[in-house]
C-alpha atoms as one frame of an Amber mdcrd trajectory, in Angstrom:
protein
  16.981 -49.357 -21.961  20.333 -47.793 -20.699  19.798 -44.951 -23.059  16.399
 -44.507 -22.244  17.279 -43.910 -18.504  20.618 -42.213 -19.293  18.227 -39.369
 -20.584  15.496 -39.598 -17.680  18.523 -38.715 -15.907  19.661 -36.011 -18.093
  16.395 -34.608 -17.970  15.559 -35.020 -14.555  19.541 -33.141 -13.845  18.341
 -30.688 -16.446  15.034 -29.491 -14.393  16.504 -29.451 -10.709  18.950 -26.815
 -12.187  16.333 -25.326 -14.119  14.014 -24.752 -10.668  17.574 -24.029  -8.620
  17.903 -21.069 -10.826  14.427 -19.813 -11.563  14.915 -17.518  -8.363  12.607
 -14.972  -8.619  14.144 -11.070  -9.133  13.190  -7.742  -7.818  14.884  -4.453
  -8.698  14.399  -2.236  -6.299  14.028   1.844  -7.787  16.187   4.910  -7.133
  14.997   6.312  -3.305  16.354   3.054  -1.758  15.051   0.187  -0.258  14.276
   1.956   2.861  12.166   4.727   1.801   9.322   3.975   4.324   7.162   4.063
   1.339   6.842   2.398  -1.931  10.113   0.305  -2.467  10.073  -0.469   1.468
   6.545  -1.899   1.199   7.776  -3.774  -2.092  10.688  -5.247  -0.526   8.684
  -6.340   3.017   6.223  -8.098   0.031   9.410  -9.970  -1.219  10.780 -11.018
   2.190   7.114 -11.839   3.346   7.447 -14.386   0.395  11.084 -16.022   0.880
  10.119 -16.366   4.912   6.786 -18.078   3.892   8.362 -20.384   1.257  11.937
 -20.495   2.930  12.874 -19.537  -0.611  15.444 -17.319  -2.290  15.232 -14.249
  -4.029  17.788 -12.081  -6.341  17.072  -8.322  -5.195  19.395  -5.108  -6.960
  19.284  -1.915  -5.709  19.044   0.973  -8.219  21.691   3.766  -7.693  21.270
   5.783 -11.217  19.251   6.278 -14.251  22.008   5.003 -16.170  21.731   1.338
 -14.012  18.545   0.574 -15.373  18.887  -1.552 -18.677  22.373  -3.505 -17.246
  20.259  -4.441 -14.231  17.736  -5.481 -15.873  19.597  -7.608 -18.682  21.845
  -9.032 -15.771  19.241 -10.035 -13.600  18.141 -12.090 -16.881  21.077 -13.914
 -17.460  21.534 -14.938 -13.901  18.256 -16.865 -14.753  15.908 -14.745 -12.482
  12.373 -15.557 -13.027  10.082 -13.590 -12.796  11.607 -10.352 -12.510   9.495
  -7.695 -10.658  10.796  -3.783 -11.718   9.157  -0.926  -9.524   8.447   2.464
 -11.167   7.255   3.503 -14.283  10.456   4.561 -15.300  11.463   1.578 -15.582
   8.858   0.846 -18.775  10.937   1.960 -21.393  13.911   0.477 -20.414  11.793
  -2.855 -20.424   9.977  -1.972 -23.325  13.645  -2.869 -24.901  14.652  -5.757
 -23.003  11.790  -7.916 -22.593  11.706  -9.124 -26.211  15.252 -10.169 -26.167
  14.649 -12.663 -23.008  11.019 -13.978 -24.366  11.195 -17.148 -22.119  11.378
 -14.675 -18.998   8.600 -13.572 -17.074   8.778  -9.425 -16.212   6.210  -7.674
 -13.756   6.129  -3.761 -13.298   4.721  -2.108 -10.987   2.899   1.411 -11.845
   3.340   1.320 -15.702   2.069  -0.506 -18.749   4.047  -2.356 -20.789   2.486
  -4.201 -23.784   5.073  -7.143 -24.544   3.770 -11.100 -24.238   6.211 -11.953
 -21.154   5.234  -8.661 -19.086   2.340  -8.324 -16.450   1.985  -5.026 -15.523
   0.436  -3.732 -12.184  -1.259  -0.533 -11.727  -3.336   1.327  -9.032  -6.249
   3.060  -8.392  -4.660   5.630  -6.408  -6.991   8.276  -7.418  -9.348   5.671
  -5.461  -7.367   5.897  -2.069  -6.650   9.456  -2.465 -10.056  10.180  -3.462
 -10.979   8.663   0.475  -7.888  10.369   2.517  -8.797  13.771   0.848 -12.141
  13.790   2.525 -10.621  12.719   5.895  -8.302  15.999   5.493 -11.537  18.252
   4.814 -12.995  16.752   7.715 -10.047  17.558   9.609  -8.932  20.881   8.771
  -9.887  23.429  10.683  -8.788  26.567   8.565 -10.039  24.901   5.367  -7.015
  25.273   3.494  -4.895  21.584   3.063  -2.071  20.523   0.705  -0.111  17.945
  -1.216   3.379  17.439  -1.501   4.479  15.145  -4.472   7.651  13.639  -4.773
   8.424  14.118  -9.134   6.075  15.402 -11.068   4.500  13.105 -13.134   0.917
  12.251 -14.545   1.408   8.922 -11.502   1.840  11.323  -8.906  -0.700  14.212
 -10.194  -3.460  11.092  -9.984  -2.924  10.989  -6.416  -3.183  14.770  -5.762
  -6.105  14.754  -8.141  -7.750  12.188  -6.269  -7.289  14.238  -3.052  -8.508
  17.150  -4.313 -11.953  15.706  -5.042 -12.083  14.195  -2.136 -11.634  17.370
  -0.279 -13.860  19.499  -2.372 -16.584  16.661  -1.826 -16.687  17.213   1.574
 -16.100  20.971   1.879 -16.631  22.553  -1.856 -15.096  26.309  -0.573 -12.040
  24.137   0.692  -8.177  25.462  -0.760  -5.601  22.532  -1.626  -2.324  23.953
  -1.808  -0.052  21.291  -4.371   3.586  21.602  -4.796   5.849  19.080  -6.609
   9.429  18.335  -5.555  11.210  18.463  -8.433  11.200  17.280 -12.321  13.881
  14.369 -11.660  14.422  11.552  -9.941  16.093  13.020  -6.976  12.839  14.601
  -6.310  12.082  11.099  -4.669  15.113  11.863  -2.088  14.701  14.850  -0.896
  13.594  15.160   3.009  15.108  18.886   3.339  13.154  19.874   0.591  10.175
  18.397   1.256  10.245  20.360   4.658  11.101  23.055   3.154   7.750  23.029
   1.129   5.033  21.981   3.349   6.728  24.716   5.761   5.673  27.135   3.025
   2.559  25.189   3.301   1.691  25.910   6.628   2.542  29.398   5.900  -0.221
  29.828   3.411  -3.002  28.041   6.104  -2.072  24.827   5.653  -3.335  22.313
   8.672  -2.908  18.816   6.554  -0.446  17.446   4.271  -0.661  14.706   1.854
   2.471  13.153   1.115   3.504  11.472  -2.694   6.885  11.662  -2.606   8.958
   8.498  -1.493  11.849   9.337   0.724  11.132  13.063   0.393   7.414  12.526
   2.501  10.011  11.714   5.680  10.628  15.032   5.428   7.047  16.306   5.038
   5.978  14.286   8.040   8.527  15.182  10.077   8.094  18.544  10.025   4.100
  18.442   9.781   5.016  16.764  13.641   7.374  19.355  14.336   5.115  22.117
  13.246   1.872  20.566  15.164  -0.586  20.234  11.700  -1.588  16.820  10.867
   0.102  14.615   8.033  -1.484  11.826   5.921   1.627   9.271   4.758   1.504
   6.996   1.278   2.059   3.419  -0.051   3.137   1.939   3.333   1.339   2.766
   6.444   3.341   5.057   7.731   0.864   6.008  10.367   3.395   4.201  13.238
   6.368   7.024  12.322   5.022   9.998  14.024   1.844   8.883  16.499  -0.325
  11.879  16.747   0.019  13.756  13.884  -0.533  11.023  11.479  -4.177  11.707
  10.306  -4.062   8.613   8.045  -1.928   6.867   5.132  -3.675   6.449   1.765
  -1.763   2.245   1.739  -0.823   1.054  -1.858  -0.333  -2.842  -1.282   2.723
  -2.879  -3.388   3.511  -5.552  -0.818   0.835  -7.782  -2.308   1.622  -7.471
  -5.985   5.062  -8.946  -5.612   4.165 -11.376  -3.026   1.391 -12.579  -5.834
   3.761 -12.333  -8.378   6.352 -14.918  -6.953   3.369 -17.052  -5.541   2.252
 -16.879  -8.812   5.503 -17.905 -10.991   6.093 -20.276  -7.880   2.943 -22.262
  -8.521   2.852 -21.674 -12.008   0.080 -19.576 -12.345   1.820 -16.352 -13.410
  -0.360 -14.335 -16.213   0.644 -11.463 -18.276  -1.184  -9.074 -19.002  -2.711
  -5.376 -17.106  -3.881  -6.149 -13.855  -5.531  -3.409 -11.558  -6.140  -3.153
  -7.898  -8.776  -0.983  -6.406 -10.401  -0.010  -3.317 -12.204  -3.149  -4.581
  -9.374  -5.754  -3.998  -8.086  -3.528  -1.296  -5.128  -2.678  -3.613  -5.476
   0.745  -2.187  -7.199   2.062   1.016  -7.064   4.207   4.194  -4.744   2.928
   7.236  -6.689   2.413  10.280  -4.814   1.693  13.935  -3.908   2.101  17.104
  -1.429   5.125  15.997  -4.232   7.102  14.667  -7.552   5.829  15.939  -7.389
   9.603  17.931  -7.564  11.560  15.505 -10.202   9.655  13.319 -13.642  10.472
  14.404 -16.512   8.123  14.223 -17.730  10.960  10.868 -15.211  10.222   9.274
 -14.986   6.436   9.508 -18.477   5.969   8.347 -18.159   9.119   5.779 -14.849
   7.227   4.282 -17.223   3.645   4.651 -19.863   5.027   3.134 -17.654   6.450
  -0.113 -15.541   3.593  -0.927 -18.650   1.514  -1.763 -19.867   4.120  -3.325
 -16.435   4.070  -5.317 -16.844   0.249  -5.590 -20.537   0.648  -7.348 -19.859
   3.345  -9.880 -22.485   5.799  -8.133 -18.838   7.953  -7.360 -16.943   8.559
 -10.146 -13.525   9.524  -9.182 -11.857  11.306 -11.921  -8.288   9.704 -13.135
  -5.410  12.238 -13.990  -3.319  10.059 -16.272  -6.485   9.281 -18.718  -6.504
  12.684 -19.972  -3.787  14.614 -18.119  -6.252  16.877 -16.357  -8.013  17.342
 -13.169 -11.412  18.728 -13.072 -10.922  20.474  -9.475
């Protein structure tokens, strides 16, 4: 009988330390925490979580490329679980190191990675973009617009993609301007630049911008303000940052999939696996409020309405960039 209990203990010892360390993880990608975009709306998803639950979280920062695999396999020894990465370039590094901690759930966020302990969240951006592109046809009044991406990669050339369709399916004769940051990371954290380009932009007719770029689109917006045309933000809403100028924000609820994530693993309902959200599941959509509701006209509400369930029932197909690297527009 002593024995017997002896081990109850033991085993009951054994799980409180198991569920005191199974804090969940999130490393946070190279732009910073405070990018007013993407990691920003990630990290408000995380704290949204620990203020809800009064629970804990482990949270790294990325500074460098070189960071990524150490963070990763340190996070897993500290006995985070799960462990949410942002950024597809992230995937290969967990392409590695999943495997060698199988009893450790990973999420990332904008990549697919095909390994039993990973769940892997992706967008329709193309969706969102698809919707924010017609608002900037509808708003333009020298029918020329453009799109400032932060590095260029197939992620990013899905949202300008997306845009452009939307644009030309309001206004066919319509110009989109598109200019990438950069080919590294660093094109995420670039404001100057990013000024520097839609100011070229403007030059060329430009009256909206379209920002993909991280901490770079602070930049673009700012300057769209300073220069009077209208800007459309990304990921968060960023629609609050410069009242009046801020035509719309094509929201990503990166928020949501890490929230879900740790309610998941919290509850014990964590899958792996590809999971997409859509205009569907509002995992994308156009940002609606008091900031911009001047510069939205009743057209374009019920236009933008009228397209996403179109979107939703197949009768719009918006094409994809990343499912065969090319945009028909």
């Amino acid at each position: 009988m002593g024995f017997t209990k002896t081990m109850s203990g033991a085993a009951a010892l054994a799980l409180c330390a198991g569920a005191a360390l199974a804090e969940p993880g999130l490393i946070i990608d190279l732009g910073g925490k405070f990018d007013k975009s993407f990691n920003e709306s990630a990290y408000n998803g995380a704290m949204r979580w620990s203020e809800e639950t009064g629970e804990s979280y482990m949270e790294t920062e990325l500074q460098s490329e070189a960071q990524r695999e150490q963070t990763m396999r340190r996070m897993a020894e500290r006995g985070a679980n799960p462990i949410v990465v942002l950024g597809f370039a992230n995937a290969s590094t967990l392409e590695k190191v999943a495997p060698d901690y199988p009893d450790t759930d990973f999420a990332i966020v904008d990549m697919v990675v095909e390994q039993p302990n990973v769940q892997s969240i992706v967008f329709s951006e193309h969706e969102g973009s698809y919707l924010v592109g017609m608002m900037a046809a509808m708003a333009s009044e020298t029918g020329t617009v453009s799109f400032v991406g932060g590095m260029d990669v197939p992620l990013i050339r899905k949202f300008a993609c997306g845009y452009a369709q939307g644009a030309k399916a309001v206004n066919p004769d319509i110009t989109v301007i598109e200019n990438m940051t950069g080919t590294t990371p660093a094109a995420w954290n670039d404001p100057v630049k990013g000024g520097e380009l839609v100011r070229a932009q403007i030059g060329q007719g430009s009256d909206v911008v379209f920002a993909a770029a991280g901490g770079t689109g602070v930049g673009v917006l700012q300057t769209a303000a300073d220069e009077g045309i209208e800007a459309i933000g990304v990921d968060s809403n960023q629609n609050y940052l410069h009242p009046g100028t801020m035509l719309t924000s094509m929201v990503k609820r990166v928020d949501n999939a890490v929230y879900d994530a740790f309610n998941a693993a919290e509850a014990g309902t964590f899958e792996t696996g590809i999971q997409v959200k859509d205009l569907e599941d509002d995992g994308v959509g156009v940002a609606l409020d008091e900031y911009n509701e001047e510069l939205v006209t009743d057209d374009m509400r019920s236009a933008v309405e009228e397209a996403k369930q179109q979107i939703i029932s197949g009768e719009i197909e918006v094409h994809d960039y990343t499912s065969d690297d090319s945009c028909p527009v």
